[in-house]
C-alpha positions as YAML, in Angstrom:
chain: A
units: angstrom
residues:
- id: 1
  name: UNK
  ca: [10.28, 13.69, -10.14]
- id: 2
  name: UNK
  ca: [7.59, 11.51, -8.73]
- id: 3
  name: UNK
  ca: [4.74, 13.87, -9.60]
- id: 4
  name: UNK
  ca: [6.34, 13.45, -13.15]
- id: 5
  name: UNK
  ca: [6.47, 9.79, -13.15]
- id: 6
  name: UNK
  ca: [3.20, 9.74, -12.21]
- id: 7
  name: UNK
  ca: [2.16, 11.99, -15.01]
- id: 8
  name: UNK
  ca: [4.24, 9.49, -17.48]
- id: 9
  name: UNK
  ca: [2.27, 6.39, -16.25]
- id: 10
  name: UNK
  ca: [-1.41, 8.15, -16.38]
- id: 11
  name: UNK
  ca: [-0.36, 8.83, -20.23]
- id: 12
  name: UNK
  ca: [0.62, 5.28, -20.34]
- id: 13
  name: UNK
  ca: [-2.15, 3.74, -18.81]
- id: 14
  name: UNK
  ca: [-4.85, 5.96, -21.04]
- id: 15
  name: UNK
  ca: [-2.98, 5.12, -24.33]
- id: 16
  name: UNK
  ca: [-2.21, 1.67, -23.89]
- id: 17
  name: UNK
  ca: [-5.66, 1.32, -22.27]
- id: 18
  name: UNK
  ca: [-7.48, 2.70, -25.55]
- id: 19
  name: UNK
  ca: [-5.83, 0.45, -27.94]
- id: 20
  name: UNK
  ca: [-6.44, -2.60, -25.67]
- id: 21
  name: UNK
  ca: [-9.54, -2.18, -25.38]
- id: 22
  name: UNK
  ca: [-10.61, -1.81, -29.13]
- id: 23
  name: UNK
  ca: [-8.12, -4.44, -30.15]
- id: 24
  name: UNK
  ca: [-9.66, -7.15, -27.54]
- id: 25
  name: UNK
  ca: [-13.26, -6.11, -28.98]
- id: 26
  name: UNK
  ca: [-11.62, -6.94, -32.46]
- id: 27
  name: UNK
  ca: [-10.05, -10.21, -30.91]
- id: 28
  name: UNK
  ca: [-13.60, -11.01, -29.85]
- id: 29
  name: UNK
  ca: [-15.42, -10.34, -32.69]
- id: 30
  name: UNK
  ca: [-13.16, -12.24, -34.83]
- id: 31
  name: UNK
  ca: [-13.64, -15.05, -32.29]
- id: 32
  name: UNK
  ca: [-17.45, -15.18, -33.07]
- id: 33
  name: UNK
  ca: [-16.82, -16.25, -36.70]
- id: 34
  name: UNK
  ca: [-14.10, -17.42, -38.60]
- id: 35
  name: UNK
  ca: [-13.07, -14.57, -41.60]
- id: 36
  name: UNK
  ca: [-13.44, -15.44, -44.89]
- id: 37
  name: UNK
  ca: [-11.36, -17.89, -46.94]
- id: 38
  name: UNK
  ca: [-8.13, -16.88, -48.40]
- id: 39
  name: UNK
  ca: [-4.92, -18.15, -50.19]
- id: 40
  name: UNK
  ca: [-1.99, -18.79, -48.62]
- id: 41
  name: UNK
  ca: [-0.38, -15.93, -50.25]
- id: 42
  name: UNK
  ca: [-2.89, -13.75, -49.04]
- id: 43
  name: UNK
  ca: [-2.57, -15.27, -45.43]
- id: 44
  name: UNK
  ca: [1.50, -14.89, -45.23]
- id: 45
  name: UNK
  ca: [1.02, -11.42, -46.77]
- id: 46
  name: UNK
  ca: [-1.11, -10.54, -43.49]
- id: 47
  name: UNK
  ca: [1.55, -12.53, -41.04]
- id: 48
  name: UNK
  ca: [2.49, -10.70, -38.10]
- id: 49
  name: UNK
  ca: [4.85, -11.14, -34.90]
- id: 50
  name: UNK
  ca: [3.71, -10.51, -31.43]
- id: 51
  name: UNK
  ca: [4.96, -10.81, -28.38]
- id: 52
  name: UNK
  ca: [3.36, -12.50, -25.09]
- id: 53
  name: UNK
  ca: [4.64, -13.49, -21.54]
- id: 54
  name: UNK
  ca: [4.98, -17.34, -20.83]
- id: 55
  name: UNK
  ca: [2.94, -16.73, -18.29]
- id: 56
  name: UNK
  ca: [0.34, -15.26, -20.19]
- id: 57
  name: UNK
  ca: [0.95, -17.49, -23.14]
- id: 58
  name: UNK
  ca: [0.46, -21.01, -21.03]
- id: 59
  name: UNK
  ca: [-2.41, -19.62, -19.52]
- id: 60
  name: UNK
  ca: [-3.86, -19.11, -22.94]
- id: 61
  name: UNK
  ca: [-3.17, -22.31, -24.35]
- id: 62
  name: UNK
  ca: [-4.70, -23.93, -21.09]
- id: 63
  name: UNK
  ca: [-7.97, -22.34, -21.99]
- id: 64
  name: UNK
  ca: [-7.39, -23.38, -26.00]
- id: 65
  name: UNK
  ca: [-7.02, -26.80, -24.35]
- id: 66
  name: UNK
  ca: [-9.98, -27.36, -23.03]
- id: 67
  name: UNK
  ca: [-12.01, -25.52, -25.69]
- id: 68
  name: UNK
  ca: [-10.77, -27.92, -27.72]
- id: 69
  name: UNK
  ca: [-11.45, -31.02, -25.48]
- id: 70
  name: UNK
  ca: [-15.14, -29.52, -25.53]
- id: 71
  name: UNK
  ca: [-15.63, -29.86, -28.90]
- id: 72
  name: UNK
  ca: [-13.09, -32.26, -29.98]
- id: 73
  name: UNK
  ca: [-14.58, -35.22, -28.97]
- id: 74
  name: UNK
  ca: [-13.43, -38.61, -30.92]
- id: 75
  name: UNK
  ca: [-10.91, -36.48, -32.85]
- id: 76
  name: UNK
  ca: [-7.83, -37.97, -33.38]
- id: 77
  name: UNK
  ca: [-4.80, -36.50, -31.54]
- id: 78
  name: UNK
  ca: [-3.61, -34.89, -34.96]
- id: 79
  name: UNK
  ca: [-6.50, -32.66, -34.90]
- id: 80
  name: UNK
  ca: [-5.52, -31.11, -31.69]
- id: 81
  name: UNK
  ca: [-2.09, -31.23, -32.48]
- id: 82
  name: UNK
  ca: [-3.25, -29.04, -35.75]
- id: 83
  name: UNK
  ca: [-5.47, -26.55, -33.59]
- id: 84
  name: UNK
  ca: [-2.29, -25.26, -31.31]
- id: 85
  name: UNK
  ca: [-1.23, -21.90, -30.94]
- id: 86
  name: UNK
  ca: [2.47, -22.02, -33.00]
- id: 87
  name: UNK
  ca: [4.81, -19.64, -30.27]
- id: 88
  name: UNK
  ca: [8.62, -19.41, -30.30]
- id: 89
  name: UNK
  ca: [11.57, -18.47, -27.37]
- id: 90
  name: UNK
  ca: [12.79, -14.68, -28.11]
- id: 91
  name: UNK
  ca: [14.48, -13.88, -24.83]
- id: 92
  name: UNK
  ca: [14.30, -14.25, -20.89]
- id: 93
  name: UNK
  ca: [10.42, -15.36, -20.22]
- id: 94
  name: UNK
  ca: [8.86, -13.77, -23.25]
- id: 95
  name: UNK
  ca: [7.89, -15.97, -26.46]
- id: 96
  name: UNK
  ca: [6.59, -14.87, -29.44]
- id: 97
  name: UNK
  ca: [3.27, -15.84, -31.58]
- id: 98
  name: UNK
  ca: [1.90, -14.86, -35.19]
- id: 99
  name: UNK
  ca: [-0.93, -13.45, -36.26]
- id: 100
  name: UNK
  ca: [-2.89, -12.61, -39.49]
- id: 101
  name: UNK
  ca: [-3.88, -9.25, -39.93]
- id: 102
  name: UNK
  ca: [-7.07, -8.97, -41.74]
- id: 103
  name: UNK
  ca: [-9.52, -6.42, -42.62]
- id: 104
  name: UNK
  ca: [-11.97, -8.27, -41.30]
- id: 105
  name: UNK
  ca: [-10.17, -9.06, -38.04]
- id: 106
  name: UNK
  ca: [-7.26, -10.51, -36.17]
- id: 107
  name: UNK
  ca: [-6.80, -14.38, -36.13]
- id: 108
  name: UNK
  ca: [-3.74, -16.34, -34.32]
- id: 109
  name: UNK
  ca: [-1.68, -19.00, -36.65]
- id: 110
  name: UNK
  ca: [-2.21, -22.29, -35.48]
- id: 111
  name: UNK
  ca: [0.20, -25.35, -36.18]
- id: 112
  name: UNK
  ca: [-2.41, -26.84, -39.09]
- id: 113
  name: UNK
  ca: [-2.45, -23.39, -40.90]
- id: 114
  name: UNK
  ca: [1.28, -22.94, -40.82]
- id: 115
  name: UNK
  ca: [1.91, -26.74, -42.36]
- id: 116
  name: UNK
  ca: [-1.48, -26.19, -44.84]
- id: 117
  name: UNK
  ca: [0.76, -22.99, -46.25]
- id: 118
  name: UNK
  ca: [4.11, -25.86, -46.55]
- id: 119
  name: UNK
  ca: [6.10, -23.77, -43.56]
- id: 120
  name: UNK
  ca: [8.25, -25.05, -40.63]
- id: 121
  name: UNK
  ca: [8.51, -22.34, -37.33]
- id: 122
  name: UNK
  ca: [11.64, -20.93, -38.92]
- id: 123
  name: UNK
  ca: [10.56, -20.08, -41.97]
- id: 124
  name: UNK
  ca: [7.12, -18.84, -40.48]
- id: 125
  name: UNK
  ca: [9.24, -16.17, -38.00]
- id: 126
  name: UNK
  ca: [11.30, -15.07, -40.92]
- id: 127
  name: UNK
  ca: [8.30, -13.90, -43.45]
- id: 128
  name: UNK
  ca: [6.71, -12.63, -39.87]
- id: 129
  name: UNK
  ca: [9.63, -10.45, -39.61]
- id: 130
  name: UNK
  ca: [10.14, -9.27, -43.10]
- id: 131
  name: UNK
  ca: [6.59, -8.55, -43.10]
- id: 132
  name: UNK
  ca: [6.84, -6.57, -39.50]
- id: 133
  name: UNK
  ca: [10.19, -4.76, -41.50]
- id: 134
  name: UNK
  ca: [8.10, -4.02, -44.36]
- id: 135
  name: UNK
  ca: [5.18, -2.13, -42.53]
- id: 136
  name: UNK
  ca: [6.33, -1.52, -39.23]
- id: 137
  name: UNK
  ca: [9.96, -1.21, -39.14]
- id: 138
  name: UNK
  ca: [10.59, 2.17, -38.56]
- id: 139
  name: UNK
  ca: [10.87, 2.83, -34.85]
- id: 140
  name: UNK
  ca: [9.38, 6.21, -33.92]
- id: 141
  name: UNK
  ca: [10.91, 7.40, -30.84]
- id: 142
  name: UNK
  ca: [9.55, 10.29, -28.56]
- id: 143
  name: UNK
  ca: [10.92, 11.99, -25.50]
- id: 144
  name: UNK
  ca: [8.88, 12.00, -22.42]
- id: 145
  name: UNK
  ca: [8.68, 16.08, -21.39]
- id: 146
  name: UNK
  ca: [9.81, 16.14, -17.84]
- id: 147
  name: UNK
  ca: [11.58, 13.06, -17.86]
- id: 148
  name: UNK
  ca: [13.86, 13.71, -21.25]
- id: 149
  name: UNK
  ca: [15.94, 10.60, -20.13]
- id: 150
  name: UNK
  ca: [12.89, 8.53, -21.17]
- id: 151
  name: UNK
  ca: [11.58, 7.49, -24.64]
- id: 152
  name: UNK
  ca: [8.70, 5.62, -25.30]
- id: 153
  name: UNK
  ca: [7.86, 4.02, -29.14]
- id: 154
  name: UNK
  ca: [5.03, 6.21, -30.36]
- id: 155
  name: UNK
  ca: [2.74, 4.57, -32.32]
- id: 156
  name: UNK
  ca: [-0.68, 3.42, -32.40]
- id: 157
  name: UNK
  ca: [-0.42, 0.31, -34.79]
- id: 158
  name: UNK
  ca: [-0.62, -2.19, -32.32]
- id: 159
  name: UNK
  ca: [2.87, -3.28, -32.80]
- id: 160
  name: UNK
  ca: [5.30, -1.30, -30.62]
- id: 161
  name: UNK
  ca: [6.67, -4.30, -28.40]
- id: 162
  name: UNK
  ca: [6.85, -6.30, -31.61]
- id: 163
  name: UNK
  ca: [9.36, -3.96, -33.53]
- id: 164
  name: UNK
  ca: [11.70, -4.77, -30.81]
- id: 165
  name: UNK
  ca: [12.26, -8.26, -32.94]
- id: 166
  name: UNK
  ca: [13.83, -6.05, -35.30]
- id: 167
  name: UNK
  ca: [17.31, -6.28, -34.13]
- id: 168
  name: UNK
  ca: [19.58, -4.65, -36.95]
- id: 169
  name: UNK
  ca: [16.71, -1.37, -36.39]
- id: 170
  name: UNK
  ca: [17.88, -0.89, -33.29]
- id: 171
  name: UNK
  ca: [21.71, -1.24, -34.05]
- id: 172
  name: UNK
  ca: [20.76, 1.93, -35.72]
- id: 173
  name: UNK
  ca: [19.06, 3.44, -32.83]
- id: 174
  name: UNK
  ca: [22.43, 2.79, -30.37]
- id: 175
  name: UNK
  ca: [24.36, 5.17, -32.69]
- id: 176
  name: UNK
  ca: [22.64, 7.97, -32.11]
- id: 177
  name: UNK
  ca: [21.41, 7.41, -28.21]
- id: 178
  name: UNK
  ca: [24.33, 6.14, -26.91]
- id: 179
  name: UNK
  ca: [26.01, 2.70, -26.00]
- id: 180
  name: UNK
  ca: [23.77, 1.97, -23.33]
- id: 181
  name: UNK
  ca: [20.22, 0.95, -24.62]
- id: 182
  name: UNK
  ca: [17.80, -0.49, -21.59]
- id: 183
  name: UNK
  ca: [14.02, -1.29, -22.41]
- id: 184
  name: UNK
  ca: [10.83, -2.67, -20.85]
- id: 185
  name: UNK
  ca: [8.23, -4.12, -22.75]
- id: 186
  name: UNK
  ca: [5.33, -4.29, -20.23]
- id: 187
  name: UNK
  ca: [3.01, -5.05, -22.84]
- id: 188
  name: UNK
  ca: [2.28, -5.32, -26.41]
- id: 189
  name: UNK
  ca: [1.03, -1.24, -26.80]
- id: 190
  name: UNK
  ca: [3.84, -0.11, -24.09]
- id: 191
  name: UNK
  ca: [7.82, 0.43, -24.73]
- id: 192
  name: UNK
  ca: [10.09, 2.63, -22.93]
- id: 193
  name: UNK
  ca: [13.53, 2.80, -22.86]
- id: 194
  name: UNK
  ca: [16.58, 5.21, -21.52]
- id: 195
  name: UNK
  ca: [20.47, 5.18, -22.50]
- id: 196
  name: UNK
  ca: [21.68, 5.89, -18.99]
- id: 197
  name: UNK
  ca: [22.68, 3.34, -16.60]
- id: 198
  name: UNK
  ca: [21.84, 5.33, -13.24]
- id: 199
  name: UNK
  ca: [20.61, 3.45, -10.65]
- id: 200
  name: UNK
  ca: [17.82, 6.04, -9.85]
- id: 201
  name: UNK
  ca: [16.64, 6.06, -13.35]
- id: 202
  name: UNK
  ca: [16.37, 2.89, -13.80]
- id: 203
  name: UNK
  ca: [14.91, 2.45, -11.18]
- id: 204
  name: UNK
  ca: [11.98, 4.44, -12.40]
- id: 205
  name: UNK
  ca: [12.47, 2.61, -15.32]
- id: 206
  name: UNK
  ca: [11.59, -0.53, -13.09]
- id: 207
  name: UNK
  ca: [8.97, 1.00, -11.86]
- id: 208
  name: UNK
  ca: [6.90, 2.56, -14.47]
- id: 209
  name: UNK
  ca: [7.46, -1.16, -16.96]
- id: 210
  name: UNK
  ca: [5.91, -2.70, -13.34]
- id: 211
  name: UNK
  ca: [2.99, -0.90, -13.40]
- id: 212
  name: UNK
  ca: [1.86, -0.58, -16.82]
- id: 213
  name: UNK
  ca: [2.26, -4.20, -16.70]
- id: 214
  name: UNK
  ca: [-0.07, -4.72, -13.66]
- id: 215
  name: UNK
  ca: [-3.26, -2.75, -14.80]
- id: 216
  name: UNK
  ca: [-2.77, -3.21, -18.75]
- id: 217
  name: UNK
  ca: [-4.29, -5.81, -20.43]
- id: 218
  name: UNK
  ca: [-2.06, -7.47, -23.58]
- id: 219
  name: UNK
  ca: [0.75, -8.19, -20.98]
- id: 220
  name: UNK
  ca: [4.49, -9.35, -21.98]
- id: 221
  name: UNK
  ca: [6.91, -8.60, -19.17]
- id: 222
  name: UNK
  ca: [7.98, -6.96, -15.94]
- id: 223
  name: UNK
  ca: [11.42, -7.62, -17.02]
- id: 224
  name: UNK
  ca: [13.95, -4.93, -18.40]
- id: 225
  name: UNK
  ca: [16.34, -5.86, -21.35]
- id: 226
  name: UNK
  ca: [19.76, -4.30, -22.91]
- id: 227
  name: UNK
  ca: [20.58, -4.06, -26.41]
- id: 228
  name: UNK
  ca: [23.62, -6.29, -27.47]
- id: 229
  name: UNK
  ca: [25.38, -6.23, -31.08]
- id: 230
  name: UNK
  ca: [24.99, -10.33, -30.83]
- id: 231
  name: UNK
  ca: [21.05, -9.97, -29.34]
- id: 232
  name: UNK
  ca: [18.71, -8.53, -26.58]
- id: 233
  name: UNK
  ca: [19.80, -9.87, -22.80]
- id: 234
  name: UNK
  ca: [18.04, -9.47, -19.72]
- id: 235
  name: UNK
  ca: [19.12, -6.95, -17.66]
- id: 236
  name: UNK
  ca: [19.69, -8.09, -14.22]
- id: 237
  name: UNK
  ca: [19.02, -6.52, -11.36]
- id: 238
  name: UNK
  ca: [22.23, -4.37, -9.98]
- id: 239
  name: UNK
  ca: [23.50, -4.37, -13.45]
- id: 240
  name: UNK
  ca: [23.69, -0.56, -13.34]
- id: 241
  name: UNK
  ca: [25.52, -0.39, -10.22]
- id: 242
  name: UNK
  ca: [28.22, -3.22, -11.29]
- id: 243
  name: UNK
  ca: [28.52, -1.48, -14.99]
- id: 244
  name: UNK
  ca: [29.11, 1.52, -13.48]
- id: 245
  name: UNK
  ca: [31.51, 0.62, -10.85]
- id: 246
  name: UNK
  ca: [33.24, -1.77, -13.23]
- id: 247
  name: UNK
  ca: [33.43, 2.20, -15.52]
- id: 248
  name: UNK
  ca: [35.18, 3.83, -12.51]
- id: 249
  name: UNK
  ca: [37.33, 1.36, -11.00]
- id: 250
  name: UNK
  ca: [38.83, 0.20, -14.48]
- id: 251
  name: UNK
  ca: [39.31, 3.66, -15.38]
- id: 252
  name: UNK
  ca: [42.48, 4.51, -14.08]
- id: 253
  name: UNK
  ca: [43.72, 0.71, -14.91]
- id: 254
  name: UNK
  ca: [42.40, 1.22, -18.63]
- id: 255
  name: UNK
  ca: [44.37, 4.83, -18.83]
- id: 256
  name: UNK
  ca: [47.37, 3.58, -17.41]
- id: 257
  name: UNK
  ca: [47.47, 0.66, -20.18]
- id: 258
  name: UNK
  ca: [45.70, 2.52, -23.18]
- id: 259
  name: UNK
  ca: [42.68, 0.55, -23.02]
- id: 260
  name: UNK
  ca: [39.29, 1.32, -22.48]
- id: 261
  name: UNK
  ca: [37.88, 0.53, -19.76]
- id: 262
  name: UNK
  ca: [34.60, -2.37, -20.48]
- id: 263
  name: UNK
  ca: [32.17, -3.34, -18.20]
- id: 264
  name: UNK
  ca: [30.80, -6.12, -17.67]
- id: 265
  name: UNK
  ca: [26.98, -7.01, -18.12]
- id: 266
  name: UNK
  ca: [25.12, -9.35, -15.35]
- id: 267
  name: UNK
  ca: [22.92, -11.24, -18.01]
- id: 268
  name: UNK
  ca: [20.19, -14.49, -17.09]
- id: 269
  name: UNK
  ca: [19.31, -15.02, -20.61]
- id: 270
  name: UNK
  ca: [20.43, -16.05, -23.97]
- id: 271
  name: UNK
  ca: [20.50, -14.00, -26.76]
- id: 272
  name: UNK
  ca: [17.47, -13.12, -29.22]
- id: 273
  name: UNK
  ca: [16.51, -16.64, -31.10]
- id: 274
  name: UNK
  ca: [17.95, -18.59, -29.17]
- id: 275
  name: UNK
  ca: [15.99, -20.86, -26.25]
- id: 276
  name: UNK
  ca: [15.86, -18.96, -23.06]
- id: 277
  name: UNK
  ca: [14.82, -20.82, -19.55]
- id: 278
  name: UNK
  ca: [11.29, -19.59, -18.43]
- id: 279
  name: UNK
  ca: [11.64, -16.98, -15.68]
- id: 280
  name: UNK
  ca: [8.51, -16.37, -13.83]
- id: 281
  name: UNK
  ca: [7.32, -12.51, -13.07]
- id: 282
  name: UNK
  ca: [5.95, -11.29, -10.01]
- id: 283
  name: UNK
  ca: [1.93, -12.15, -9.21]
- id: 284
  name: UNK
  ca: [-0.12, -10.35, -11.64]
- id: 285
  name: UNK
  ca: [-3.58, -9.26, -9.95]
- id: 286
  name: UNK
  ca: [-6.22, -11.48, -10.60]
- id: 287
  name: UNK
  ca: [-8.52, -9.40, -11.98]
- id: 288
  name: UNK
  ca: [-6.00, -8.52, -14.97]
- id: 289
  name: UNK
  ca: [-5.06, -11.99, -15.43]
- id: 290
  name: UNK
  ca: [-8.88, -12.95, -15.96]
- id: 291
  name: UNK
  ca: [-9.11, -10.01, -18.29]
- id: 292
  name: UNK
  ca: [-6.28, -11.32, -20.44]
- id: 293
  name: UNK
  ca: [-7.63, -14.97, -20.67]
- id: 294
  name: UNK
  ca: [-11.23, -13.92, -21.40]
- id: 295
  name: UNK
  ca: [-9.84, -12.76, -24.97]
- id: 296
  name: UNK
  ca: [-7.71, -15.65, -25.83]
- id: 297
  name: UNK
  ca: [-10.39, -17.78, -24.71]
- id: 298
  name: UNK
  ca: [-12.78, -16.69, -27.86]
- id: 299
  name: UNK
  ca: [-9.92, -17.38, -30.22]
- id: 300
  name: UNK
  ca: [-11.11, -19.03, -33.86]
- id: 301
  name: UNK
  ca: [-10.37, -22.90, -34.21]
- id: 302
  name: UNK
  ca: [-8.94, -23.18, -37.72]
- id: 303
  name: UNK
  ca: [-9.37, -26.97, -38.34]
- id: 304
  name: UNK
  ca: [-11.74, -29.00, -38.61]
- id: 305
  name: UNK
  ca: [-14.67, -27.26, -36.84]
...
């Protein structure tokens, strides 16, 4: 099982690592000039979710603060108000920011852009979404050989963390794998998921999500998360062993009162949308950290360069 596991992250790792790497050269090359002008139609058209750690998020909008101290000058505060990243809560200690997807290359919305194009946060997540829906929603899921407990989204579009915003797809998805739907989201190239609630599996779950997460660049989160019909919750650690004991010691209870038995879920976070308290991951090494900055740090300033 190990030598399989093993197997599962050295796919992971060369995948993910391929797509980061030619998406941070297009993150850099849009950061050495600004693309082209274009309407605001065109703009929302090219909106996109995706999804970032805190920890990875504050750390970029540390560096976008003092780039913008550098050249800001005797700006007035609205300026620098204007040239922040717009990010929203989704769930546990990831947030989400938006992005336009141009053929010329990637830039990140800004608060000036999204109040140039007469939007509020809301309304800027919802055409993100319904654009993400549009081009991205289906959710192609494949099995990993040795380990056929374990799915992974299989995609190359750069947007496999961000379809998990798409919360009536996955309703879909439950139907058919089961009741029990447990993801990681280690980064923004990276999901895998399982429908069983054994300890040893997700453990290896744990395991592989901590890894890919470690020595990938793009990073969201070490933390694991279960589908609910009302949103996505954290899911805690011994949350396999309490479901599943809760499963076996109600079941003679549930039987002898015709009711089925229901376990109960060990959650730390809100559900999707709604304003989650930051929950800090384990150290990331320094080395990937640095990586990560370096290509937020050549981000475009929108306004008023």
């Amino acid at each position: 099982m190990k030598r399989a596991l093993a197997l599962l992250l050295a796919v992971f790792l060369a995948a993910a690592g391929a797509r980061a790497q030619q998406s941070g050269a297009d993150e850099a090359a849009a950061g050495k000039a600004p693309p082209p002008e274009h309407s605001a139609e065109e703009a929302l058209d090219a909106l996109r979710p995706v999804l970032i750690g805190k920890r990875y998020l504050d750390q970029a909008a540390k560096r976008l603060a003092v780039q913008l101290a550098r050249m800001g000058g005797d700006r007035p505060p609205a300026w620098f108000e204007d040239n922040a990243l717009v990010a929203s809560d989704f769930v546990a200690d990831v947030r989400v920011m938006y992005a336009l997807e141009f053929k010329e290359g990637t830039q990140l919305v800004s608060q000036g852009m999204m109040k140039s194009w007469g939007m509020d946060a809301e309304r800027l997540h919802q055409r993100a979404l319904a654009n993400l829906d549009r081009l991205y929603g289906e959710i192609p899921l494949k099995q990993v050989g040795k380990l056929p407990w374990l799915r992974v989204i299989d995609t190359r579009d750069d947007y496999a963390a961000s379809r998990v915003l798409l919360h009536w797809r996955w309703a879909e998805l439950t139907l058919a794998l089961g009741e029990a739907l447990i993801l990681g989201m280690p980064t923004r190239d990276v999901v895998v998921m399982t429908a069983t609630l054994e300890p040893a599996k997700i453990a290896q779950l744990r395991e592989t999500v901590d890894t890919v997460e470690r020595h990938q660049g793009r990073p969201v989160t070490r933390k694991l998360f279960q589908w609910t019909p009302q949103g996505w919750l954290e899911f805690a650690e011994g949350s396999e062993e309490s479901q599943q004991q809760g499963g076996e010691g109600g079941e003679q209870q549930g039987a002898a009162e015709g009711k089925m038995p229901v376990a109960s879920l060990e959650a730390q976070a809100n559900v999707a949308g709604q304003p989650a308290a930051a929950q800090g991951g384990q150290a990331r090494q320094e080395e990937g950290a640095d990586q990560h900055g370096d290509q937020h740090d050549q981000q475009p300033l929108q306004h008023g360069q």
